[in-house]
VMD Tcl script that builds the backbone (N, CA, C; Angstrom):
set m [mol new atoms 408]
animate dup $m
set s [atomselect $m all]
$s set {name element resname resid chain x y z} {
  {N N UNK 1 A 145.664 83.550 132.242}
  {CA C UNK 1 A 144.337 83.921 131.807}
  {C C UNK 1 A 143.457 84.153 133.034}
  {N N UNK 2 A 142.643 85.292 133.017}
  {CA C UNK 2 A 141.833 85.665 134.152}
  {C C UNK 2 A 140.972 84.399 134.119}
  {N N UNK 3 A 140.101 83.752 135.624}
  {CA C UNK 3 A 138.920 82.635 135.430}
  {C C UNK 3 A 137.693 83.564 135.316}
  {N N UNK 4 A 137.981 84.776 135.818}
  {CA C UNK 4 A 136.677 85.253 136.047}
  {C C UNK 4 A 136.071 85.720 134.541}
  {N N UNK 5 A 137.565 85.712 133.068}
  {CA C UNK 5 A 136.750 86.523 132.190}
  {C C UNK 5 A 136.078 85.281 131.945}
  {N N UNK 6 A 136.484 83.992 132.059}
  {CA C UNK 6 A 135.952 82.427 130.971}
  {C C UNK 6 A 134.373 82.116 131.813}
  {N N UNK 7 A 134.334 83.040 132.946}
  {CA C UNK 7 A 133.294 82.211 133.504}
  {C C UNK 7 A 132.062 83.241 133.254}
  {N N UNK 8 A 131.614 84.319 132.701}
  {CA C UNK 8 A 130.905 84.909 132.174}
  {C C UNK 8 A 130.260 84.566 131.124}
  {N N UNK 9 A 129.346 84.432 130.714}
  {CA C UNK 9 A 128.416 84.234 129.720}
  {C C UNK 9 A 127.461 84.193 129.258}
  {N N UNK 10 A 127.144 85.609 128.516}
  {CA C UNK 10 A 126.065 85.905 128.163}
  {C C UNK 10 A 124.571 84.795 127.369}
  {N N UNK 11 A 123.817 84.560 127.740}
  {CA C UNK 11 A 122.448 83.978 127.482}
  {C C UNK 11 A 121.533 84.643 126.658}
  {N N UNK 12 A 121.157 84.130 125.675}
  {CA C UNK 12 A 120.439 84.957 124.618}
  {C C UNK 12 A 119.164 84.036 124.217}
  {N N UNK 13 A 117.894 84.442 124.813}
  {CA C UNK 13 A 116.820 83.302 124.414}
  {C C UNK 13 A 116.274 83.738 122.827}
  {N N UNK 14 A 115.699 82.756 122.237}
  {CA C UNK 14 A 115.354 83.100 121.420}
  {C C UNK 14 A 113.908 82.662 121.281}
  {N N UNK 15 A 112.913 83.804 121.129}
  {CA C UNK 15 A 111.351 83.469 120.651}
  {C C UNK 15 A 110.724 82.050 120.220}
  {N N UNK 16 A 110.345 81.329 121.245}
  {CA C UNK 16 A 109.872 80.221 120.479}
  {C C UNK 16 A 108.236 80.446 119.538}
  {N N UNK 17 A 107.935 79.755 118.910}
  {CA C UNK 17 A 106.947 79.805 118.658}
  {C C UNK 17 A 105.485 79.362 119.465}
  {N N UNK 18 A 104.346 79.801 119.647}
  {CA C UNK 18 A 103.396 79.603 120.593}
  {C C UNK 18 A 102.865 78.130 120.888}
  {N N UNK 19 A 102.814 77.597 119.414}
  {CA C UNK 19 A 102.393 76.254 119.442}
  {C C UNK 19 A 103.593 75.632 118.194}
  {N N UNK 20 A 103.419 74.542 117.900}
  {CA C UNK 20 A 104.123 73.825 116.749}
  {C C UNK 20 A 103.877 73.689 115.580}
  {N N UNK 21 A 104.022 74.524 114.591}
  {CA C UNK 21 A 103.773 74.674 112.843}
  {C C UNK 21 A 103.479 73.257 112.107}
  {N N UNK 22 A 101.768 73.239 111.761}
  {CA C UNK 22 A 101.347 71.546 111.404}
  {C C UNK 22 A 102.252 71.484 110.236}
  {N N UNK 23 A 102.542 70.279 109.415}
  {CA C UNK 23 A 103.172 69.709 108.110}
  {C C UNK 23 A 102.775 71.038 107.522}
  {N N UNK 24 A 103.539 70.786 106.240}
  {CA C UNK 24 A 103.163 72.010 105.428}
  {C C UNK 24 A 102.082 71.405 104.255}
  {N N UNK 25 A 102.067 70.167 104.616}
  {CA C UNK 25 A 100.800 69.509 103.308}
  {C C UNK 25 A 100.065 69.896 103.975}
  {N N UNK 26 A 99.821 70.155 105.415}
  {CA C UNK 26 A 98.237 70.050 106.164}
  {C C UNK 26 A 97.970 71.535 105.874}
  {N N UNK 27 A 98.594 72.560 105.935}
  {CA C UNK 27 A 98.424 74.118 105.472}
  {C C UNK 27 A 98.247 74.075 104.485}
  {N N UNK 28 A 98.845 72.957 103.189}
  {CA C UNK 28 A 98.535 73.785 102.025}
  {C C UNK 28 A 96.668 73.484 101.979}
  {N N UNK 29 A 96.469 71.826 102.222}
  {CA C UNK 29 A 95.067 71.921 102.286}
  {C C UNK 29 A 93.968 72.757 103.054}
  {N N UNK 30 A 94.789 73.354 104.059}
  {CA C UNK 30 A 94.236 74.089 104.664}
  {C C UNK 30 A 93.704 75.038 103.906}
  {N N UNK 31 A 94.255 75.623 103.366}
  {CA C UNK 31 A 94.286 77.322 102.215}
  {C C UNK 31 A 93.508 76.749 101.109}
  {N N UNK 32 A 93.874 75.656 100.447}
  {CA C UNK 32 A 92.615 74.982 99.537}
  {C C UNK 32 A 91.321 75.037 99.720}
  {N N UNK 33 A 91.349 74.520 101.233}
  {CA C UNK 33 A 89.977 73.939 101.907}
  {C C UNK 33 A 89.245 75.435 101.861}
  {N N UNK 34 A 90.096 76.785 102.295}
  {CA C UNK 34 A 89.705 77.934 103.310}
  {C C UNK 34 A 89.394 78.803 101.533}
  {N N UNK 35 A 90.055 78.391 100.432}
  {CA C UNK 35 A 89.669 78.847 99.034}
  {C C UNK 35 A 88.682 78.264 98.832}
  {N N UNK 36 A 88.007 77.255 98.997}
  {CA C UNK 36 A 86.884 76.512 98.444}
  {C C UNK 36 A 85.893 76.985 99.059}
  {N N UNK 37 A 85.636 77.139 100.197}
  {CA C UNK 37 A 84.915 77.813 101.271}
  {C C UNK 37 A 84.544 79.416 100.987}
  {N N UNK 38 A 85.547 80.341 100.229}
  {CA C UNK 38 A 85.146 81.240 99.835}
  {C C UNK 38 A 84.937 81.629 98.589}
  {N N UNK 39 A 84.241 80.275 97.855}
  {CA C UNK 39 A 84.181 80.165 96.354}
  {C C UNK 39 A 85.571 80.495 95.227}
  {N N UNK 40 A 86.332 80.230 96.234}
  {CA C UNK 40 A 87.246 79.646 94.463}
  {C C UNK 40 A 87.058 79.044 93.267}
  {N N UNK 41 A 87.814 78.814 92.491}
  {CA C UNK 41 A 87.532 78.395 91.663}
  {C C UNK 41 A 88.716 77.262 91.152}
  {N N UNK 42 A 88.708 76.244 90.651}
  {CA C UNK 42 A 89.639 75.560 90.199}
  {C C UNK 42 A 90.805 75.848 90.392}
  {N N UNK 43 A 90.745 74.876 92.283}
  {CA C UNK 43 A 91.708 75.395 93.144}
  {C C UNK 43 A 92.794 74.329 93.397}
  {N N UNK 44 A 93.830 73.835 93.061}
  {CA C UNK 44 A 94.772 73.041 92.778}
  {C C UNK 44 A 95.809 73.034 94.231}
  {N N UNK 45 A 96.407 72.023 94.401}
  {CA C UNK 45 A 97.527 71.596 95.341}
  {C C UNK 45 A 98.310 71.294 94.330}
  {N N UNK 46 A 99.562 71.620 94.295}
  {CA C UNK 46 A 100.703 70.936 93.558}
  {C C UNK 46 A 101.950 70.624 94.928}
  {N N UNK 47 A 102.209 68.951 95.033}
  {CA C UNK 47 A 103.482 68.692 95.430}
  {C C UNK 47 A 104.755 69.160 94.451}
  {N N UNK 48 A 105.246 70.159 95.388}
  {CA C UNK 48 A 106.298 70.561 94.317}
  {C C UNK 48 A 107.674 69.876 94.979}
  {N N UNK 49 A 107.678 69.203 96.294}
  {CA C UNK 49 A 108.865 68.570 96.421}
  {C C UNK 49 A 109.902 68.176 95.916}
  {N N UNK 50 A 109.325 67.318 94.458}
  {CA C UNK 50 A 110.347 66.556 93.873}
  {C C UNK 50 A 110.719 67.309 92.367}
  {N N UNK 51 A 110.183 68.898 92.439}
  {CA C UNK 51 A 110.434 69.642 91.608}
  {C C UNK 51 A 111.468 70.434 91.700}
  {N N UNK 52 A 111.744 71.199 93.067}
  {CA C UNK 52 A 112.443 72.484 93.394}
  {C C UNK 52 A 112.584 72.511 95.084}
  {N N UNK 53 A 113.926 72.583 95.311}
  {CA C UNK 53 A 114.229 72.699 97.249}
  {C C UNK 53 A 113.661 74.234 97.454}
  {N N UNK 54 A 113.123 74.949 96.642}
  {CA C UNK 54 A 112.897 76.375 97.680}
  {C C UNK 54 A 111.031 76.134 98.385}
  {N N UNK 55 A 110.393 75.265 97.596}
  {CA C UNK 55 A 109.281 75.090 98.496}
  {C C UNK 55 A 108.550 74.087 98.627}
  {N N UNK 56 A 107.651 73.701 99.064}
  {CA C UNK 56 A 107.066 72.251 99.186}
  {C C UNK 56 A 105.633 71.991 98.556}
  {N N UNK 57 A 104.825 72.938 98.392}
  {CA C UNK 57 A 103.577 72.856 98.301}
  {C C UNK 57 A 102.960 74.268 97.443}
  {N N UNK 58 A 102.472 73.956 96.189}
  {CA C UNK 58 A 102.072 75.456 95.528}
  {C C UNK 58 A 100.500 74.911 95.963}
  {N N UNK 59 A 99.706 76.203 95.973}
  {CA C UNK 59 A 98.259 76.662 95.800}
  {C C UNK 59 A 97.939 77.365 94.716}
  {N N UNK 60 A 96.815 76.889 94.060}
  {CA C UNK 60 A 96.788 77.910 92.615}
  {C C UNK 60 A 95.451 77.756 93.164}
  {N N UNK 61 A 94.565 79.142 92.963}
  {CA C UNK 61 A 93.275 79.174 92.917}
  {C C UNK 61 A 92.576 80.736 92.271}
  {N N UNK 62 A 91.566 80.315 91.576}
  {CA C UNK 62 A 90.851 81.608 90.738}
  {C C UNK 62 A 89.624 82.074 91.031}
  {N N UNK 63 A 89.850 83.578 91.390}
  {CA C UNK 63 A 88.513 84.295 91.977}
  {C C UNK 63 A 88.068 85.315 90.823}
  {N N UNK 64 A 86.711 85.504 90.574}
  {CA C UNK 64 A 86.394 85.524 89.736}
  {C C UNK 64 A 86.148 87.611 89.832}
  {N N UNK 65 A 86.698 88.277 90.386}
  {CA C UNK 65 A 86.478 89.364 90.866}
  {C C UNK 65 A 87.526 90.383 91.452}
  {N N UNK 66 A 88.081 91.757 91.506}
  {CA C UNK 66 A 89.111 92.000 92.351}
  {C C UNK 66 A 88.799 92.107 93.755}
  {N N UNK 67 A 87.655 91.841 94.457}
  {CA C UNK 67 A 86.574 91.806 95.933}
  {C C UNK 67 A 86.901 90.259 96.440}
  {N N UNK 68 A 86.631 89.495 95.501}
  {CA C UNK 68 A 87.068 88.251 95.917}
  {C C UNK 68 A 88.532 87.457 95.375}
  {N N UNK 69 A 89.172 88.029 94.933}
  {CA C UNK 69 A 90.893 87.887 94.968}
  {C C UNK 69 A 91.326 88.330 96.305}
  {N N UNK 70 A 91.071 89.437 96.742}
  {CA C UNK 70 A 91.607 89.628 97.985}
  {C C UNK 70 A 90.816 89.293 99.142}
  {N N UNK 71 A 89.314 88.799 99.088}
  {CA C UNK 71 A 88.958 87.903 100.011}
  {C C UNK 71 A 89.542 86.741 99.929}
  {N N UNK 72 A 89.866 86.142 98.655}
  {CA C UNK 72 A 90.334 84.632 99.047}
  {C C UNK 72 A 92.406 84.758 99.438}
  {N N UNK 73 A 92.731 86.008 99.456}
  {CA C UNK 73 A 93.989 86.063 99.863}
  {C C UNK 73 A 93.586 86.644 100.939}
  {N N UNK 74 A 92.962 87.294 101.866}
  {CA C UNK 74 A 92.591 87.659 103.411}
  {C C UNK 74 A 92.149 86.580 103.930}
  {N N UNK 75 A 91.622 85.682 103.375}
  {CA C UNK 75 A 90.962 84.389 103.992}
  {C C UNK 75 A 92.215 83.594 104.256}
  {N N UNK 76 A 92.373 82.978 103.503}
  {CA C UNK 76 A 94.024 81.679 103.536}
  {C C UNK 76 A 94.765 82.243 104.657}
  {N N UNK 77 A 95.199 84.002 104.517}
  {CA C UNK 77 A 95.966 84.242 105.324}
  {C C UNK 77 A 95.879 84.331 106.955}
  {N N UNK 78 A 94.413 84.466 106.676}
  {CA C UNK 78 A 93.733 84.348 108.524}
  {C C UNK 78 A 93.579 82.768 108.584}
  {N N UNK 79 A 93.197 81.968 107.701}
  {CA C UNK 79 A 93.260 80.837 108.009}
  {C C UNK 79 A 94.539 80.043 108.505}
  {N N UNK 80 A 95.744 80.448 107.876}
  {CA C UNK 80 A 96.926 79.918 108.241}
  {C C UNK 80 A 97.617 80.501 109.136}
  {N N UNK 81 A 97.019 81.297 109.680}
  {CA C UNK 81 A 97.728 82.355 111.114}
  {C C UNK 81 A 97.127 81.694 112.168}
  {N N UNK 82 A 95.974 81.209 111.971}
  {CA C UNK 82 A 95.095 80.231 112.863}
  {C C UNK 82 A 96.083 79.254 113.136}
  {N N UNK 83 A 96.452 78.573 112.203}
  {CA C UNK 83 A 97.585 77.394 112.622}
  {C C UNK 83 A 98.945 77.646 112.446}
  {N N UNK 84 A 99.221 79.103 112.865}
  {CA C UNK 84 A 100.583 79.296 113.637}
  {C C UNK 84 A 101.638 79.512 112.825}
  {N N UNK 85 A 101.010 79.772 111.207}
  {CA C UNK 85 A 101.986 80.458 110.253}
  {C C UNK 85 A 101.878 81.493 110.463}
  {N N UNK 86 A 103.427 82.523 109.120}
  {CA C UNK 86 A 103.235 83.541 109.350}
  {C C UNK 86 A 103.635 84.071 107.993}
  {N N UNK 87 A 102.953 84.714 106.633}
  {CA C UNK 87 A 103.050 84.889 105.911}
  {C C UNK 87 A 104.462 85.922 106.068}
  {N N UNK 88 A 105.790 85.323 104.934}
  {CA C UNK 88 A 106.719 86.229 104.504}
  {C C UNK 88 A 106.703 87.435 103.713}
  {N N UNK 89 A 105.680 87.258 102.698}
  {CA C UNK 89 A 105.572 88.173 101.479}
  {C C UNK 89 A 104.377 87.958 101.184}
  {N N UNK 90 A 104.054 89.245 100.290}
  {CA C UNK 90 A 102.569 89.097 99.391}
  {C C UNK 90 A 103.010 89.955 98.270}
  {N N UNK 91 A 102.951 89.349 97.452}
  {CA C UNK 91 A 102.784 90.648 95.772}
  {C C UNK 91 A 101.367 90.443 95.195}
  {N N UNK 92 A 101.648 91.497 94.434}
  {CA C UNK 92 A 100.634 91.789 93.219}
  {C C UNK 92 A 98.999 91.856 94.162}
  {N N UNK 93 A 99.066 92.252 95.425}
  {CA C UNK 93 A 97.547 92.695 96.132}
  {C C UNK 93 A 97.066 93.951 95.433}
  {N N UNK 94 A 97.666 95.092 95.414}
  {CA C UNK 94 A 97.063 96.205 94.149}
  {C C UNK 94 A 96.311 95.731 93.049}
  {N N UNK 95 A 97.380 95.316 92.094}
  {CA C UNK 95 A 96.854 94.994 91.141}
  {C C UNK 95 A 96.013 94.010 91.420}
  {N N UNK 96 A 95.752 92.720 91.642}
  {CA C UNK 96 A 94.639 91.986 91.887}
  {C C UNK 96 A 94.543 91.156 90.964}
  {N N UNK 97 A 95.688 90.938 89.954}
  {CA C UNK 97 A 95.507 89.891 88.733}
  {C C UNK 97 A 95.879 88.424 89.557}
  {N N UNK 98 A 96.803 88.587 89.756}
  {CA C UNK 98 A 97.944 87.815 90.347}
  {C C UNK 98 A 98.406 87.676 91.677}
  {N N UNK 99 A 97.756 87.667 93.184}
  {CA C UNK 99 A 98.607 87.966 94.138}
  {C C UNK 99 A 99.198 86.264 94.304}
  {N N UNK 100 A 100.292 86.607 94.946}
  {CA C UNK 100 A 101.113 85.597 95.712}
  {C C UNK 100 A 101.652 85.808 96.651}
  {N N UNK 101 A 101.479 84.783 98.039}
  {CA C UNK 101 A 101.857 84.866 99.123}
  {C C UNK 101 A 102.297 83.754 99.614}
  {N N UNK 102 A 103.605 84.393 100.163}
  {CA C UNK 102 A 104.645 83.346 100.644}
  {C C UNK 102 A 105.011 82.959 101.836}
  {N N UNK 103 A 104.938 82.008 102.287}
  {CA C UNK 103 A 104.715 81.406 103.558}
  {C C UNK 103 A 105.902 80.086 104.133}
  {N N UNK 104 A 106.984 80.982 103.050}
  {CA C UNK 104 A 108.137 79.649 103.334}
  {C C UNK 104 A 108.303 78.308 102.365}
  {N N UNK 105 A 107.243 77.390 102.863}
  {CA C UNK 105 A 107.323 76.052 102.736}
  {C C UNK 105 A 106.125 75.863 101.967}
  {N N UNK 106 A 105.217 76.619 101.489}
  {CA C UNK 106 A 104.016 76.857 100.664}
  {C C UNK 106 A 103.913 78.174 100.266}
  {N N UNK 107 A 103.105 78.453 98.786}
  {CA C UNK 107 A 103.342 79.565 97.944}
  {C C UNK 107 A 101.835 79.738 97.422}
  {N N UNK 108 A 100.623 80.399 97.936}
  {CA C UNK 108 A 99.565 80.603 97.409}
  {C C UNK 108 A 99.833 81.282 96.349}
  {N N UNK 109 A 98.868 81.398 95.321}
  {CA C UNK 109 A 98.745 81.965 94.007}
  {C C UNK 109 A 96.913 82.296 93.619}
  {N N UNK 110 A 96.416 82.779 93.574}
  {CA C UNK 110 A 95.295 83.863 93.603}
  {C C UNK 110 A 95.541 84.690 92.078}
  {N N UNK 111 A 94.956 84.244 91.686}
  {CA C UNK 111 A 94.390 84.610 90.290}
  {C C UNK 111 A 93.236 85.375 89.497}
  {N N UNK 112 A 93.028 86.082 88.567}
  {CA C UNK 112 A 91.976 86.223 87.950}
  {C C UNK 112 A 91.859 85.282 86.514}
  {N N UNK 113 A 90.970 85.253 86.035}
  {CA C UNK 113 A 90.803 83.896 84.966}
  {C C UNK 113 A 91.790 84.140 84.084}
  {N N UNK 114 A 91.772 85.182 83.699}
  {CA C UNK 114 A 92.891 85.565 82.469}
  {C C UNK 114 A 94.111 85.768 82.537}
  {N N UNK 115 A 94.528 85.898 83.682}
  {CA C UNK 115 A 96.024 85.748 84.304}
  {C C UNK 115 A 96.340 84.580 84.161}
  {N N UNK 116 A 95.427 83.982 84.710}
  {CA C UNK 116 A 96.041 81.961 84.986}
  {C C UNK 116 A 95.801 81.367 84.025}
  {N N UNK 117 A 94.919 81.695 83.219}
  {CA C UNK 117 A 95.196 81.487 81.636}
  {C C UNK 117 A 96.194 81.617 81.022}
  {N N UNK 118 A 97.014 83.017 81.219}
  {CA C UNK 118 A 98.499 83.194 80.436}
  {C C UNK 118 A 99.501 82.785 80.955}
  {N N UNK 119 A 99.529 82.646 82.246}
  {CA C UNK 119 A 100.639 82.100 82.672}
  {C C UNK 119 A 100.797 80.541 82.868}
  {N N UNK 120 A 99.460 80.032 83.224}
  {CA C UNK 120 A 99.605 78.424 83.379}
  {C C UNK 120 A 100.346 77.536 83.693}
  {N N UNK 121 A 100.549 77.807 85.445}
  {CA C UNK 121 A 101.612 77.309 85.963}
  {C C UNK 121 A 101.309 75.790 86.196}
  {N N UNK 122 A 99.907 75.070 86.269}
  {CA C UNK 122 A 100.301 74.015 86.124}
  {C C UNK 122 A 100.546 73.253 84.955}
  {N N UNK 123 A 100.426 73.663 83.806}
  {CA C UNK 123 A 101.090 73.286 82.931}
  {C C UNK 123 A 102.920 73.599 83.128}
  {N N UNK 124 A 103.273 74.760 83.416}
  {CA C UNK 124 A 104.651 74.951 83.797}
  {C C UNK 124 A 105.284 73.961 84.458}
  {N N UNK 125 A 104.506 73.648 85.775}
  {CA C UNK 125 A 105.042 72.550 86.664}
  {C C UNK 125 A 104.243 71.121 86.525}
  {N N UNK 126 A 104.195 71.063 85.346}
  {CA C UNK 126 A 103.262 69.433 84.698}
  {C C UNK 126 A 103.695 67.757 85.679}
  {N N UNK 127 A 105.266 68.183 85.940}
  {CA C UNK 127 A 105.984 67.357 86.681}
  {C C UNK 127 A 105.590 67.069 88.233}
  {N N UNK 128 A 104.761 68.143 88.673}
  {CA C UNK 128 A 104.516 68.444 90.084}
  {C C UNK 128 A 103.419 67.590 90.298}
  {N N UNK 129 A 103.840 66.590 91.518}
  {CA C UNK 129 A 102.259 66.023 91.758}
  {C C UNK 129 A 101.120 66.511 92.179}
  {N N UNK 130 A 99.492 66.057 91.660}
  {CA C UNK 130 A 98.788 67.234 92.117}
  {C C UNK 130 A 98.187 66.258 93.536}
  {N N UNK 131 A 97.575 67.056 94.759}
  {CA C UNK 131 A 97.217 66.737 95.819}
  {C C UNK 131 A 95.972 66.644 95.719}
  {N N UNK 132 A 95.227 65.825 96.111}
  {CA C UNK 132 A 93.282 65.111 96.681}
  {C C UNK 132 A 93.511 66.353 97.743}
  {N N UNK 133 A 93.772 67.597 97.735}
  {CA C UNK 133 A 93.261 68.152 99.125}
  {C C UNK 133 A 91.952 67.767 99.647}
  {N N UNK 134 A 90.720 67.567 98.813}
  {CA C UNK 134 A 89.838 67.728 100.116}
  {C C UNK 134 A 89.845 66.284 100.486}
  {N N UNK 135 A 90.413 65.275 100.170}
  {CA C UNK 135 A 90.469 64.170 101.363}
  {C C UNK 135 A 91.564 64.192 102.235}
  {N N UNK 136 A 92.213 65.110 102.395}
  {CA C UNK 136 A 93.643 65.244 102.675}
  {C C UNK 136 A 93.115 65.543 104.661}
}
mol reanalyze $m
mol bondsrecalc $m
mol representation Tube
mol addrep $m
């Protein structure tokens, strides 16, 4: 066997991140806190931990407008880029009934009244503990 092929070896860095991604409870209150701030409305934390392994933390919150649905989904999302997230996905921003944006380890939900009326996910996830965000 040649030594010279074994002693070659390519190095491949990989992107760290700038700073260190806080808990994901401290983001979800974050996005609570950053919904309340831009008049939400009956804006909920659900621990979904001990519900489902795909995420940790839902946000449900209702804007009463399609101007302020996507302010309170432009808001959260600048708010949580602030602390070094990075949103995966967003649906339903067009339409404006429903957006959701996904962030991994937390799942905002942005509503209009009558959407979250029909769908009523915390009744769906009744099992899910709900979070004191603002003492959080």
């Amino acid at each position: 066997m040649n030594t010279a092929t074994l002693s070659t070896v390519t190095t491949v860095s990989v992107p760290q991140p700038t700073r260190p991604l806080s808990s994901a409870l401290h983001r979800a209150c974050v996005a609570a806190k950053t919904a309340a701030d831009n008049k939400g409305r009956d804006i909920l934390v659900l621990d979904m931990r001990s519900c489902t392994p795909l995420f940790d933390y839902f946000i449900l919150a209702t804007g009463s407008s399609r101007r302020q649905i996507h302010t309170l989904a432009e808001e959260t999302d600048a708010a949580l880029r602030a602390e070094g997230d990075t949103r995966l996905g967003i649906e339903g921003y067009e339409a404006s009934k429903w957006i959701v944006q996904d962030y991994g380890d937390i799942i905002i939900h942005v509503f209009d009244p009558d959407t979250r009326d029909y769908y009523k996910l915390e009744e769906l996830w009744a099992d899910a503990k709900k979070v004191d965000w603002e003492r959080e």
